[in-house]
C-alpha positions in Angstrom: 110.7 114.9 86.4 108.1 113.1 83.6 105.7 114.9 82.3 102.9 113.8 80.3 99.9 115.2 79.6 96.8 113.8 79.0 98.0 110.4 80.3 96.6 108.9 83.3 99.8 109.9 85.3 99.9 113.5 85.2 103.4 113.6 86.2 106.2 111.6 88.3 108.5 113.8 90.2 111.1 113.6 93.4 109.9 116.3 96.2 112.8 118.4 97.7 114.0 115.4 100.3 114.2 113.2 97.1 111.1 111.2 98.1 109.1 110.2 94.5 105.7 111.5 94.1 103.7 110.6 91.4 100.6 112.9 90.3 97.4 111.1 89.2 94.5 112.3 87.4 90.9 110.6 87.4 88.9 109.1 90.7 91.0 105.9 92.1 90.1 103.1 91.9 88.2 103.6 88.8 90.8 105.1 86.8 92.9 102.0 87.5 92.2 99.6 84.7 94.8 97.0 84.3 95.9 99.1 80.9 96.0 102.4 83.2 98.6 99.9 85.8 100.5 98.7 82.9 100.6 102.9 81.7 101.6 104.1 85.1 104.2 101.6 85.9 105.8 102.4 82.7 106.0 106.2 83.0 107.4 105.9 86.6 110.1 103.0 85.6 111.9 106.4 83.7 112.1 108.3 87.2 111.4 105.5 89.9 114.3 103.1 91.4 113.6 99.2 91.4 112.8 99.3 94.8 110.5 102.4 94.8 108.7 101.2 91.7 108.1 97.8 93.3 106.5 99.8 96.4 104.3 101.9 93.8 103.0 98.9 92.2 102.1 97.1 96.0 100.4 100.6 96.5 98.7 100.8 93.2 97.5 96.9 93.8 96.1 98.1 97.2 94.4 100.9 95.8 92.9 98.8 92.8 91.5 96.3 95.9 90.2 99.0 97.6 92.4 99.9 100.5 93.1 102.5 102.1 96.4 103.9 102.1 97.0 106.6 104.6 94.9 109.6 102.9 95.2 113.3 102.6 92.2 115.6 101.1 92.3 118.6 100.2 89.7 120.9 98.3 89.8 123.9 96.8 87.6 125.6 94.3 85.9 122.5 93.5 89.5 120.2 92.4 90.3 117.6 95.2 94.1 117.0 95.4 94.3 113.4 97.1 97.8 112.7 98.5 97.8 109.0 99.5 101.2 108.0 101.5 102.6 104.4 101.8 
């Protein structure tokens, strides 16, 4: 797992079937400048395989375009956790 606070990726982990997930803080696609890309892919290149960081970049393209990747809200208290799934 990377953690880093106050960074545009909140954190890059594995869940329990080893699948990455990467935590992102901000509204998408605003928060994805092309610094913010350049940030992200480098904090998930220290957790992320070749393969799985070439599919986060396609995603994080798709996003940045304004597609819709296959979208989970949830809301609680006011914070939105947005799980978006390839």
């Amino acid at each position: 797992m990377l953690v880093v606070p106050k960074a545009s990726a909140t954190a890059v982990v594995r869940d329990r079937t080893g699948e990455p997930v990467v935590l992102l803080t901000g509204e998408l696609p605003s928060a994805l400048t092309p610094s913010g890309v350049d940030e992200l892919l480098n904090l998930a290149a220290a957790v992320l395989g070749a393969e799985e960081l070439e599919l986060f970049r396609r995603c994080l393209a798709a996003l940045r375009c304004g597609e819709r990747l296959r979208e989970t809200r949830i809301e609680m208290d006011g914070a939105v956790l947005t799980i978006y799934r390839s």
